[in-house]
C-alpha positions as CSV (number, residue, x, y, z in Angstrom):
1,X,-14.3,-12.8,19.3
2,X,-11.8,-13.3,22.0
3,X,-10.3,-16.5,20.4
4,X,-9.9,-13.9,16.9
5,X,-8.6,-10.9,19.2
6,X,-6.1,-13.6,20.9
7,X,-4.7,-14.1,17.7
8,X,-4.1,-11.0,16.5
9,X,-2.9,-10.1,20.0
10,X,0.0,-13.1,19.4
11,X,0.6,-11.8,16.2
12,X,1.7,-7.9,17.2
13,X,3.3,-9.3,20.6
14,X,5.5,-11.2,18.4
15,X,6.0,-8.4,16.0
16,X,6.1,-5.9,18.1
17,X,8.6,-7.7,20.9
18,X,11.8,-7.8,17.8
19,X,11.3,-4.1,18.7
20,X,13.2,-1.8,21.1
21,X,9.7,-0.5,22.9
22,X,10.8,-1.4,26.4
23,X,13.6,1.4,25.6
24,X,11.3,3.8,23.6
25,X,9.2,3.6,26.9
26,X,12.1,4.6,29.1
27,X,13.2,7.0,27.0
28,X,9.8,8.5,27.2
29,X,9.4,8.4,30.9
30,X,13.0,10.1,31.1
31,X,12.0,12.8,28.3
32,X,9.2,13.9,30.9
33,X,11.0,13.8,33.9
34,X,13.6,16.5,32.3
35,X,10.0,18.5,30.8
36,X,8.1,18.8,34.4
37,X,6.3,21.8,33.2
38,X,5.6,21.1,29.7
39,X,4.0,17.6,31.3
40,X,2.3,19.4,34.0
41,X,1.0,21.6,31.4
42,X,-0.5,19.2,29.3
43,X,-2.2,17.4,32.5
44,X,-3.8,20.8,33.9
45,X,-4.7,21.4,30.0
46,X,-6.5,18.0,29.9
47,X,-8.3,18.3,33.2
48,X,-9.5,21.2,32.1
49,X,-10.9,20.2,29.1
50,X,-12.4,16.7,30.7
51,X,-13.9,19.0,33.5
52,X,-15.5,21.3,30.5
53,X,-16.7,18.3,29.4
54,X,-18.6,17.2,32.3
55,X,-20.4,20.3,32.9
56,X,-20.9,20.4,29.1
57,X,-22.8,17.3,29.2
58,X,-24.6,17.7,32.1
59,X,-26.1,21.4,31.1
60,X,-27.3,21.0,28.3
61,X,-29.0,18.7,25.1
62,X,-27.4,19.5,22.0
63,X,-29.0,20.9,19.2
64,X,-29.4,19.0,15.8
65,X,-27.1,21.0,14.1
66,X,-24.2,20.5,16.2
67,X,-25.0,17.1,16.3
68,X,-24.2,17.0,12.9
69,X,-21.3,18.9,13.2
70,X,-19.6,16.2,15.5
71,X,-21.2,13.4,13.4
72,X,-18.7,14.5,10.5
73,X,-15.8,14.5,12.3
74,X,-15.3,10.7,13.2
75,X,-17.2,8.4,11.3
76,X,-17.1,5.8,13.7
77,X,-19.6,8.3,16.1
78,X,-21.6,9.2,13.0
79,X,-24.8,7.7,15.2
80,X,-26.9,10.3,16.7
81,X,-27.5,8.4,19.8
82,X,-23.3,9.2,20.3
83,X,-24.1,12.8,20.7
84,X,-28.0,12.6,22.0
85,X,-27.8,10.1,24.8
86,X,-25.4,11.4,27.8
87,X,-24.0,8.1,28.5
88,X,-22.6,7.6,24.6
89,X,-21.8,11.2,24.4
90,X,-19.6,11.0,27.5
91,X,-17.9,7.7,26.2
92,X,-17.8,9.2,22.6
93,X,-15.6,12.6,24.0
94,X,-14.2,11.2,26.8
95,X,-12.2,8.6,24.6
96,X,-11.4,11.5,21.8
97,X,-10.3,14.0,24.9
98,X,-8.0,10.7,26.6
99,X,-6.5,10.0,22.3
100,X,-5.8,13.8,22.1
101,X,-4.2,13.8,25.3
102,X,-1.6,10.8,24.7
103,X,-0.7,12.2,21.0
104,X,-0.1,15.3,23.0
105,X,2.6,13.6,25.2
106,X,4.2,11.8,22.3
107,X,4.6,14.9,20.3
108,X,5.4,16.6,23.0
109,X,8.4,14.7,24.5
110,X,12.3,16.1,23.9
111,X,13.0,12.8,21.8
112,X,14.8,11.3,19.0
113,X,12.1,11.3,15.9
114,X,13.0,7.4,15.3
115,X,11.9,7.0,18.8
116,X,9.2,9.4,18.9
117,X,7.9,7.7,15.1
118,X,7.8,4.1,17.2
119,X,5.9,5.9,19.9
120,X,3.6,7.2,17.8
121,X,2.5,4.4,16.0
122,X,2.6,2.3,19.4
123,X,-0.1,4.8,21.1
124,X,-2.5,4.8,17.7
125,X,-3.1,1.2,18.0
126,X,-3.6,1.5,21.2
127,X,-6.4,4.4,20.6
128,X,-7.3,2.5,17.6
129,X,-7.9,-1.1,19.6
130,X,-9.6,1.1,22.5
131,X,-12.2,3.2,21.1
132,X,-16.1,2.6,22.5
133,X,-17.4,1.3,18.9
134,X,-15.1,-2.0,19.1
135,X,-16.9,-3.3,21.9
136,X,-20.8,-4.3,22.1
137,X,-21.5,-3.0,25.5
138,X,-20.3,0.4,24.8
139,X,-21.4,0.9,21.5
140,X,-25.6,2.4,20.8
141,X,-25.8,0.6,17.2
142,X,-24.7,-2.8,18.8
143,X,-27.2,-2.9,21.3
144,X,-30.1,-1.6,18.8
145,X,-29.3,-4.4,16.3
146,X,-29.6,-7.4,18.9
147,X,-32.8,-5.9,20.2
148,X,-34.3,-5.1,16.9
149,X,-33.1,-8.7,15.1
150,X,-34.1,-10.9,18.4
151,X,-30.2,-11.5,19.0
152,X,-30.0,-12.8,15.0
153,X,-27.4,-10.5,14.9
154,X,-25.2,-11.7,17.6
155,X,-25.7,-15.1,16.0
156,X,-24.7,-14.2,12.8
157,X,-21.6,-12.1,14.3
158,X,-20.6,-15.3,15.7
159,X,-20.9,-17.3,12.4
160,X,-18.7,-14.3,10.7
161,X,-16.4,-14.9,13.3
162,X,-15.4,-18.8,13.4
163,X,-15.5,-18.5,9.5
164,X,-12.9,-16.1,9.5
165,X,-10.8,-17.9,12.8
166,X,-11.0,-21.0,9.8
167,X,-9.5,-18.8,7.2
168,X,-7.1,-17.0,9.8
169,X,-8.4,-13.6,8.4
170,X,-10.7,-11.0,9.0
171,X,-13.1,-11.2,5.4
172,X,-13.6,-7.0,4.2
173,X,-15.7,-8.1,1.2
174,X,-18.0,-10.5,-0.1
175,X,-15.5,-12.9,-1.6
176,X,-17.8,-14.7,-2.9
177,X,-18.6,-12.1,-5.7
178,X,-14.9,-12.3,-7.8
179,X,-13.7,-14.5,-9.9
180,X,-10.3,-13.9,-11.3
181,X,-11.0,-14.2,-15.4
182,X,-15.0,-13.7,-15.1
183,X,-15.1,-10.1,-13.2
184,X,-12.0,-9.2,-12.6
185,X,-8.5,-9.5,-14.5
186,X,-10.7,-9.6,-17.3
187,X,-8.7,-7.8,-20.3
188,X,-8.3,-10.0,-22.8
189,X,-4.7,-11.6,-23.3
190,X,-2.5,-14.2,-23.0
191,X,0.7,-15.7,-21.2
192,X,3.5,-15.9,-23.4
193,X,6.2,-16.4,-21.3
194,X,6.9,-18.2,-17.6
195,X,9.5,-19.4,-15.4
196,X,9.8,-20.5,-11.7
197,X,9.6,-16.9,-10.3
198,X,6.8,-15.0,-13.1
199,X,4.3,-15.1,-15.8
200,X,4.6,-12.5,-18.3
201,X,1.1,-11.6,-20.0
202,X,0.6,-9.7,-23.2
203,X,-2.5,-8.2,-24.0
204,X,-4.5,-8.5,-26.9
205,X,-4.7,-5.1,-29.2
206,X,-8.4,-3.2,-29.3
207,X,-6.4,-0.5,-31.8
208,X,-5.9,-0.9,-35.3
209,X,-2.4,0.9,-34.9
210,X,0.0,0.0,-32.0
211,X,2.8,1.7,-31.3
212,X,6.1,0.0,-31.8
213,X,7.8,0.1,-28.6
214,X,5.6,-1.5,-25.7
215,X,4.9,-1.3,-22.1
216,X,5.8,-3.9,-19.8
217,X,4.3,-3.5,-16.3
218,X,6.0,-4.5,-13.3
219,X,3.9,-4.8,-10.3
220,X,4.4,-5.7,-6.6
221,X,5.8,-9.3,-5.6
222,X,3.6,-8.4,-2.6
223,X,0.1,-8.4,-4.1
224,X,-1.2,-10.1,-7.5
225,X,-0.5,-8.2,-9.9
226,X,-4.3,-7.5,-10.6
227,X,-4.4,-4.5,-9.1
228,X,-4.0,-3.0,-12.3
229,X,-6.6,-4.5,-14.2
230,X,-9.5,-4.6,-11.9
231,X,-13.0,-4.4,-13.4
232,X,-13.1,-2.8,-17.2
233,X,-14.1,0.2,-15.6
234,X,-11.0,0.6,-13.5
235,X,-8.4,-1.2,-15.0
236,X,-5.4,0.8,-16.2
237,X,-4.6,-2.3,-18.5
238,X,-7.4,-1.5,-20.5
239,X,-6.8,1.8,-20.4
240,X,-3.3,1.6,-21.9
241,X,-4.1,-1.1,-24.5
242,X,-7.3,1.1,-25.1
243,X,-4.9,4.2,-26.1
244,X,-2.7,1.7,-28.8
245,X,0.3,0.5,-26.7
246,X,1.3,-3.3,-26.6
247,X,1.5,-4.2,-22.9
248,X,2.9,-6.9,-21.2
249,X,2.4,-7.2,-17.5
250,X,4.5,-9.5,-14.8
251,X,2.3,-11.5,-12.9
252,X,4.9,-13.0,-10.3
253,X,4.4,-16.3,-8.5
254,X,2.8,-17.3,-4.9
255,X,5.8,-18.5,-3.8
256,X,5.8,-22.2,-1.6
257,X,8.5,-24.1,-0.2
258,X,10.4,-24.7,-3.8
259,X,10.8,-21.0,-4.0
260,X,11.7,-20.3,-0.5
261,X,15.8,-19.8,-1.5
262,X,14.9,-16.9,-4.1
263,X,16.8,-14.1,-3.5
264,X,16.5,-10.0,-4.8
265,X,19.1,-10.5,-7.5
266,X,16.3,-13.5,-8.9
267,X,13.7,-11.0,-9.2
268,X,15.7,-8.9,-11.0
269,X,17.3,-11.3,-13.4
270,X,14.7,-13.7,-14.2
271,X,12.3,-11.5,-13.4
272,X,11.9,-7.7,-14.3
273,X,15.0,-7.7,-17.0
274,X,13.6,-11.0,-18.7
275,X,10.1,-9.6,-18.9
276,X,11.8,-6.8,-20.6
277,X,13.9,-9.0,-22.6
278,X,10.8,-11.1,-23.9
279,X,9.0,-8.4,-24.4
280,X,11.4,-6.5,-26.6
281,X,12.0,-10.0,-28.8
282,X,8.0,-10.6,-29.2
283,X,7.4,-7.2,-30.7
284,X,10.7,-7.0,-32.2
285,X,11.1,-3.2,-31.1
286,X,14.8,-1.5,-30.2
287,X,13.7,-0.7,-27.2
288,X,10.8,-1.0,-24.9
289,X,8.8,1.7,-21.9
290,X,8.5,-0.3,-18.7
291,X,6.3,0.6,-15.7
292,X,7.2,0.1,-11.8
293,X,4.6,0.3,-9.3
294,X,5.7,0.0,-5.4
295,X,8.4,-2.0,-4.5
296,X,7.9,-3.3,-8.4
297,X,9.1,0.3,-8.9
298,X,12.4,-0.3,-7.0
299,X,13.2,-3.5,-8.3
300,X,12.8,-1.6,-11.7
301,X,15.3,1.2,-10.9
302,X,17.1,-1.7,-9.3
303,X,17.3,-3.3,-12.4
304,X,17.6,-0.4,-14.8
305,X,20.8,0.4,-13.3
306,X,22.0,-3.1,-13.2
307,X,21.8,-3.1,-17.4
308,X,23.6,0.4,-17.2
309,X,26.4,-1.3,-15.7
310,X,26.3,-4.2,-18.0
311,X,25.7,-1.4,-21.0
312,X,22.7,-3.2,-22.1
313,X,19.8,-0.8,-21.3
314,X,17.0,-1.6,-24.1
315,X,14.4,1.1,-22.3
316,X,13.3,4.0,-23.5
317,X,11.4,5.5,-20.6
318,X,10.5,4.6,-17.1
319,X,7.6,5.5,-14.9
320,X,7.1,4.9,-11.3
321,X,4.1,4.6,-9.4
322,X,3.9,4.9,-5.7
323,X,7.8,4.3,-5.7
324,X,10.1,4.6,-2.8
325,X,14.0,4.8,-4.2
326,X,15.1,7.3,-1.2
327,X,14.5,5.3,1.8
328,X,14.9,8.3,4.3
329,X,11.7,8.2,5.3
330,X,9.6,5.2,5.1
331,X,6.4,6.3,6.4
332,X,5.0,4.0,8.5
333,X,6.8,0.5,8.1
334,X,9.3,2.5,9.0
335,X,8.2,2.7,12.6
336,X,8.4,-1.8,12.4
337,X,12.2,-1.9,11.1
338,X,15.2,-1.4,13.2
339,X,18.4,-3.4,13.7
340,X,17.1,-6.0,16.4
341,X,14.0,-7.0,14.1
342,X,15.8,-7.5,10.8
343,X,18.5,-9.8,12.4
344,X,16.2,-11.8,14.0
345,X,13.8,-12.5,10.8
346,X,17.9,-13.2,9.4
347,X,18.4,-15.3,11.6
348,X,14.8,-17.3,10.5
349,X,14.4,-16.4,7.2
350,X,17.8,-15.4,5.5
351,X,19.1,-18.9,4.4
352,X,15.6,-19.8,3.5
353,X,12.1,-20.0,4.2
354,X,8.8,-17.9,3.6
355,X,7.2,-14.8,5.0
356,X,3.8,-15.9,5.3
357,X,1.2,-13.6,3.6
358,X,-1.1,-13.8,6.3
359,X,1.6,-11.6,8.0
360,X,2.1,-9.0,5.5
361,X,-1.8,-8.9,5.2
362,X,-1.7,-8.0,9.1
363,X,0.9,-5.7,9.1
364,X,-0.7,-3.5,6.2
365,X,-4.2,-3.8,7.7
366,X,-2.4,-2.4,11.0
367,X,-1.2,0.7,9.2
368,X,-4.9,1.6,8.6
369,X,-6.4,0.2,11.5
370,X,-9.2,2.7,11.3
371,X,-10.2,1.7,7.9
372,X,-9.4,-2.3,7.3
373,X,-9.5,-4.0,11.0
374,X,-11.9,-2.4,13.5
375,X,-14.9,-1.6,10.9
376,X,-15.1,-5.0,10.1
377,X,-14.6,-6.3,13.5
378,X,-17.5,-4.2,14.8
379,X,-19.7,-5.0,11.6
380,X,-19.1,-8.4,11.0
381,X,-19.2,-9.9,14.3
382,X,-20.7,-7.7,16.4
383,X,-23.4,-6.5,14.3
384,X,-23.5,-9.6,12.1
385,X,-23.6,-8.5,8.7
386,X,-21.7,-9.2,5.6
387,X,-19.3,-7.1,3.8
388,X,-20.1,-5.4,0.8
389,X,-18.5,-6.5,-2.6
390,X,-15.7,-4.3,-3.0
391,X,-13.0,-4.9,-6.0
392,X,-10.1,-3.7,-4.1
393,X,-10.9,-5.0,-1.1
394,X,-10.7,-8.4,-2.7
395,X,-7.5,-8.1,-3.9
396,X,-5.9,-6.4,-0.8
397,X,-7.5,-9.5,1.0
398,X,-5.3,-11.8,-1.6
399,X,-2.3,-12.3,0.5
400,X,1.2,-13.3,-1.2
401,X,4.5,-15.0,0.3
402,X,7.5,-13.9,0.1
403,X,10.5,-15.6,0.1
404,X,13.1,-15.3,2.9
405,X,16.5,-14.4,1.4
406,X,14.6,-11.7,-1.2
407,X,12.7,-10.6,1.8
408,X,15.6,-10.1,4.6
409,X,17.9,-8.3,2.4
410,X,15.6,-5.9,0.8
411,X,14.5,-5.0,4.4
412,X,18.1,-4.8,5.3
413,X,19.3,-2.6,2.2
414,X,16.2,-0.6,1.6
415,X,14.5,0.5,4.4
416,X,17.4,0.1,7.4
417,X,20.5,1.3,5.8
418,X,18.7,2.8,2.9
419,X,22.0,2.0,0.3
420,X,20.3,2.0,-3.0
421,X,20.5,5.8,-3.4
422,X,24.3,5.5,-2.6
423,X,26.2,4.8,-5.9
424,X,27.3,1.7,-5.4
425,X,25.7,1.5,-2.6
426,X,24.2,-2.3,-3.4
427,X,25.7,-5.1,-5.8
428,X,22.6,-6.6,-7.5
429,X,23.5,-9.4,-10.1
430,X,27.1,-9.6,-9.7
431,X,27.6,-5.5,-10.6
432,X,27.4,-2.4,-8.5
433,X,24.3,-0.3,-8.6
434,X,24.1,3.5,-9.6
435,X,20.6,4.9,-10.1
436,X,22.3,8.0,-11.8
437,X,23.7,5.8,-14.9
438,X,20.4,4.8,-15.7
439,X,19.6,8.2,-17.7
440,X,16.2,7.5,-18.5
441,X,12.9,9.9,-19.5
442,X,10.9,9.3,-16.0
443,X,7.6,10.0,-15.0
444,X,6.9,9.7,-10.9
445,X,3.7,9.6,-9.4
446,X,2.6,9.8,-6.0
447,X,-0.2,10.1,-3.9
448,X,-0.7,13.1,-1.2
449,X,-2.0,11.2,1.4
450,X,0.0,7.7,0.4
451,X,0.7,6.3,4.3
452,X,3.3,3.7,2.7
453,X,5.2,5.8,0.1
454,X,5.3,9.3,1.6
455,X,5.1,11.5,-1.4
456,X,7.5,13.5,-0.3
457,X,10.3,10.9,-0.9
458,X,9.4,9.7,-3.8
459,X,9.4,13.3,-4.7
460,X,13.6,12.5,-4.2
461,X,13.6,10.4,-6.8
462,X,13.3,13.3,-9.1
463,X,17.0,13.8,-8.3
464,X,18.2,10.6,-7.9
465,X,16.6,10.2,-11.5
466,X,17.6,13.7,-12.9
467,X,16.6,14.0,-16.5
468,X,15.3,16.3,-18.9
469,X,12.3,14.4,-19.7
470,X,11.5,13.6,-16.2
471,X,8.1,14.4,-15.0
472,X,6.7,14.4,-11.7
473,X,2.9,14.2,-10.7
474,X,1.1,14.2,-7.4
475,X,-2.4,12.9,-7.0
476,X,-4.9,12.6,-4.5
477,X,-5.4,10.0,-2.0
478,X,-3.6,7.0,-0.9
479,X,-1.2,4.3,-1.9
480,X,-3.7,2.3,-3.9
481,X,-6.6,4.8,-4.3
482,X,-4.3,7.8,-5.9
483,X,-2.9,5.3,-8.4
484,X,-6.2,3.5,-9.5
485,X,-8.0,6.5,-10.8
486,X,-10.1,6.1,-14.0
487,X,-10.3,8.9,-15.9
488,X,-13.7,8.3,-17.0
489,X,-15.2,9.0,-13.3
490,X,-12.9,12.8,-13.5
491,X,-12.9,12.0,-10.0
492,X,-10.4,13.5,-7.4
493,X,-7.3,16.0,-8.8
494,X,-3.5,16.4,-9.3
495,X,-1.0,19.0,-9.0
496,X,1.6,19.4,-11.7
497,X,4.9,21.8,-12.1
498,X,7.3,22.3,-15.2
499,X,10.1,23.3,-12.0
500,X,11.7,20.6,-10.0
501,X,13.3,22.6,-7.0
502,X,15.3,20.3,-4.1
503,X,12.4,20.7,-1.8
504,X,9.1,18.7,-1.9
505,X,7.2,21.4,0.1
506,X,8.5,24.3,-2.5
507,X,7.2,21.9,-5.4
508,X,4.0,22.1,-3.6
509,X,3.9,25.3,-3.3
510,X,4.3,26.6,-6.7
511,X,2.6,23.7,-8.2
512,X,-1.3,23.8,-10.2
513,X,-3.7,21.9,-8.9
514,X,-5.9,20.6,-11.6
515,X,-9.4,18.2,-11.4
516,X,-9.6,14.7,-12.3
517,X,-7.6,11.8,-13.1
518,X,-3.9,11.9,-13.6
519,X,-4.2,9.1,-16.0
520,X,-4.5,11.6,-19.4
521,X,-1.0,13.1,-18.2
522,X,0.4,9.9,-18.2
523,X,-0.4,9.0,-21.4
524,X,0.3,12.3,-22.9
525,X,3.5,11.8,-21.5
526,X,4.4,8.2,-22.7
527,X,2.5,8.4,-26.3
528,X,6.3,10.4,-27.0
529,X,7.9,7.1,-26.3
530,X,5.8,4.6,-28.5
531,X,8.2,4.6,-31.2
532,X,6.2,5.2,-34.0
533,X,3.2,2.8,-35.0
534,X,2.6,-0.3,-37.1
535,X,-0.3,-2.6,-37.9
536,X,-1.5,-3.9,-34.6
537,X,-0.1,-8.1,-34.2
538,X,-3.0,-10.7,-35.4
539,X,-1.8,-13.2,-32.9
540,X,0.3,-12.8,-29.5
541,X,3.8,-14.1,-28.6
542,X,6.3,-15.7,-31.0
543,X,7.4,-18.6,-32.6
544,X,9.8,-18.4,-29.7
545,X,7.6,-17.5,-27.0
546,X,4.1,-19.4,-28.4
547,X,1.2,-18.7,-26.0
548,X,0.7,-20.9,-23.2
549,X,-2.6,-20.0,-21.4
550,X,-5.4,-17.2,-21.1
551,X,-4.9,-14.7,-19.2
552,X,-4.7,-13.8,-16.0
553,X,-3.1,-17.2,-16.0
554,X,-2.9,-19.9,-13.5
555,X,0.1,-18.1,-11.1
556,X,-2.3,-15.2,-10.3
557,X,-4.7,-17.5,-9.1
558,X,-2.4,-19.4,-6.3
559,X,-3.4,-19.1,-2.7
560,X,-0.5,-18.2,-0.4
561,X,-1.1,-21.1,1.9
């Protein structure tokens, strides 16, 4: 345990020290010392409420049904023994009373909100790292697991632990359970196309009819692309193919050492446009619908503009998933990107190199702390059992590199000086970029509660992308959650709104919330863009682009190390 805490401590100091906290710090201390009273006011208020506490505890038992009342509110304190036993009921509120508290002086504090956004996430991982549940002397179901198993448990925990120390991870699923072409990526198709940077896979037909102009999918360089064709059950691949489109889907490359010099303008060449190219030649359609889903999304707009400039747009309509074009605010990554940190990883990493996945794994799990670090510390080592087998866990657990060049300047451009909604703000492939030339038929998507692409900012890029065919959807959920949504479960909802006013918050307002999937809306949406329909292909590829391999195809299935 301390060895696997040791290295993620190494891993944020190092992380955390290209940032200006010793400055956010001082600018905090100095934001208090010009607030006395609001600061004094927030002390008396938390003695108070500590003292209230004490006298709470010490007068009375609680009843059952307040028991369960504070059960719901915290899952990590969902034991009864938190509430029932004084001594875990003390930790349990003194710990949520000291985490209100030092929100309270964040939020509080007369500061810049760049500087206040640092703070922030500074003192959650500090609450997150010090609740009683991480640690085995201070947490009731701990203690009751090593009594009850003879100390098994602790045993166990300690196997869990140097296993994952070996695979410089902390495991969230059984990943013993997937295998990539047997139970998951399991839609049946083929790679027709590749090149040092992709695979490009189109999927076999289940439809007598197809329609004429397909879909090419373009998903994150930072995850396998996957993601979107899970298990049948959850795959939107399927779903798609299922509903008579032709659809080809990137599957970029782990990158290694031979990769290392790739820049953003690669991506976009031989990448998203030449998918779109090959696509367009296989099926021998005018024009093709493409499909961006996080960063793939940007490097789609990215590129969409770039064949504006060049007058060679071949795309009929566009859709973004999860997309961030507006850079304004970044959400949380945000909070890890300022001027000092992006010149030093230019300084390693600009001329060439990789960013390990193991980092980006880190730095995600971080963001959601709650959810995808300290559950599994406390379950897997100090309670010894095994994860559960959980499809998108597995995949969020199967890291990718990146490589340094691509990497530093989309930091740089992106999310620091935030140029790419600035006409020619950014010259990608030799030609100046201008997200209003592109003039497509969009359809955004976001997720409400989406801690990576705030949905109110990709709610801008119904402006940047201003259209008459442009439609914008917010679902429930997160990042990953909101946009893998079968409609077959009907699970969750979506809110929907013929009227695109400037402000996210007056969308909101006047928009209908509806149950169930936003997949349907989707499709109802794109079927206007198929192009007609013809006899679905007997065979995939071409003479010119023969097929090379099943899918998901041997690129998907390389390890980052």
């Amino acid at each position: 345990m301390a060895q696997l805490l040791e290295q993620m401590r190494a891993h944020w100091s190092g992380l955390l020290a290209q940032l200006p906290w010793a400055e956010d710090a001082q600018a905090w201390a100095q934001a208090w010392q010009a607030q006395p009273q609001t600061f004094a006011d927030l002390q008396a208020q938390y003695a108070a409420q500590y003292l209230a506490l004490w006298q709470d505890l010490g007068s009375r038992k609680k009843t059952s049904a307040e028991v369960d009342s504070l059960e719901s509110k915290d899952k990590r304190f969902r034991d009864p023994q938190w509430q029932r036993d004084p001594y875990y009921a003390y930790l349990h509120h003194a710990y949520q009373l000291g985490a209100q508290h030092l929100e309270a002086l964040v939020n509080a504090a007369d500061l810049p909100e760049p500087t206040r956004a640092r703070l922030r996430f500074a003192v959650s991982q500090w609450i997150h790292a010090t609740s009683p549940s991480n640690f085995a002397a201070t947490n009731p179901e701990v203690l009751r697991a090593a009594r009850e198993s003879s100390g098994e448990s602790l045993t166990r925990g300690l196997t869990n632990l140097l296993s994952d120390l070996a695979h410089r991870r902390i495991t969230q699923t059984d990943a013993q359970a997937f295998t990539l072409g047997q139970n998951l990526a399991t839609t049946p198709g083929a790679v027709v196309f590749e090149n040092a940077l992709m695979q490009l896979i189109q999927y076999t037909p289940t439809t007598a009819q197809v329609g004429r102009q397909p879909l090419v999918m373009v998903p994150p360089c930072i995850n396998k692309f996957y993601i979107l064709d899970l298990q049948p059950e959850n795959s939107l691949v399927r779903y798609v193919v299922e509903a008579g489109h032709t659809v080809f889907v990137v599957s970029w490359k782990n990158p290694k050492e031979s990769e290392s010099h790739l820049h953003w303008d690669h991506y976009l060449e031989e990448g998203v446009i030449r998918a779109l190219h090959v696509a367009r030649d296989i099926t021998r359609a005018r024009q093709v619908n493409a499909l961006g889903f996080c960063v793939g999304g940007t490097m789609l707009a990215a590129a969409l503009a770039v064949m504006a400039a060049r007058q060679a747009s071949m795309v009929a309509s566009a859709t973004y998933l999860t997309t961030l074009l507006d850079f304004s605010d970044s959400g949380q990554l945000g909070c890890l990107i300022d001027e000092q940190s992006v010149r030093l990883r230019e300084q390693q990493l600009g001329a060439g190199g990789l960013l390990p996945g193991s980092d980006l794994a880190m730095v995600f799990s971080a963001l959601r702390a709650n959810d995808l670090v300290w559950p599994y510390v406390v379950n897997n080592y100090l309670k010894g059992e095994t994860p559960p087998a959980f499809d998108l866990l597995y995949w969020n657990a199967d890291s990718t590199n990146l490589p340094g060049p691509m990497y530093c300047w989309y930091v740089r451009n992106m999310y620091l000086e935030n140029r790419l909604r600035l006409p020619g703000g950014v010259t990608n492939c030799g030609v100046p970029v201008d997200l209003s030339r592109v003039g497509l038929p969009s359809f955004i998507f976001a997720a409400h509660d989406d801690h990576i692409v705030p949905w109110k900012s990709a709610y801008a890029s119904v402006q940047l992308l201003g259209h008459a065919q442009t439609q914008f959807v917010l679902g429930a959920a997160g990042h990953v959650a909101g946009v893998i949504n079968p409609a077959a479960k009907a699970k969750r909802h979506y809110w929907v709104s013929p009227r695109y006013p400037a402000s996210a918050d007056a969308w909101l307002n006047q928009a209908t919330q509806h149950a169930g999937s936003w997949w349907p809306v989707w499709m109802e949406w794109l079927a206007q863009f198929k192009g007609g329909e013809r006899a679905a292909p007997k065979t995939l590829g071409n003479k010119a682009h023969p097929v090379i391999e099943p899918a998901p195809g041997r690129y998907v299935k390389e390890s980052w190390q």
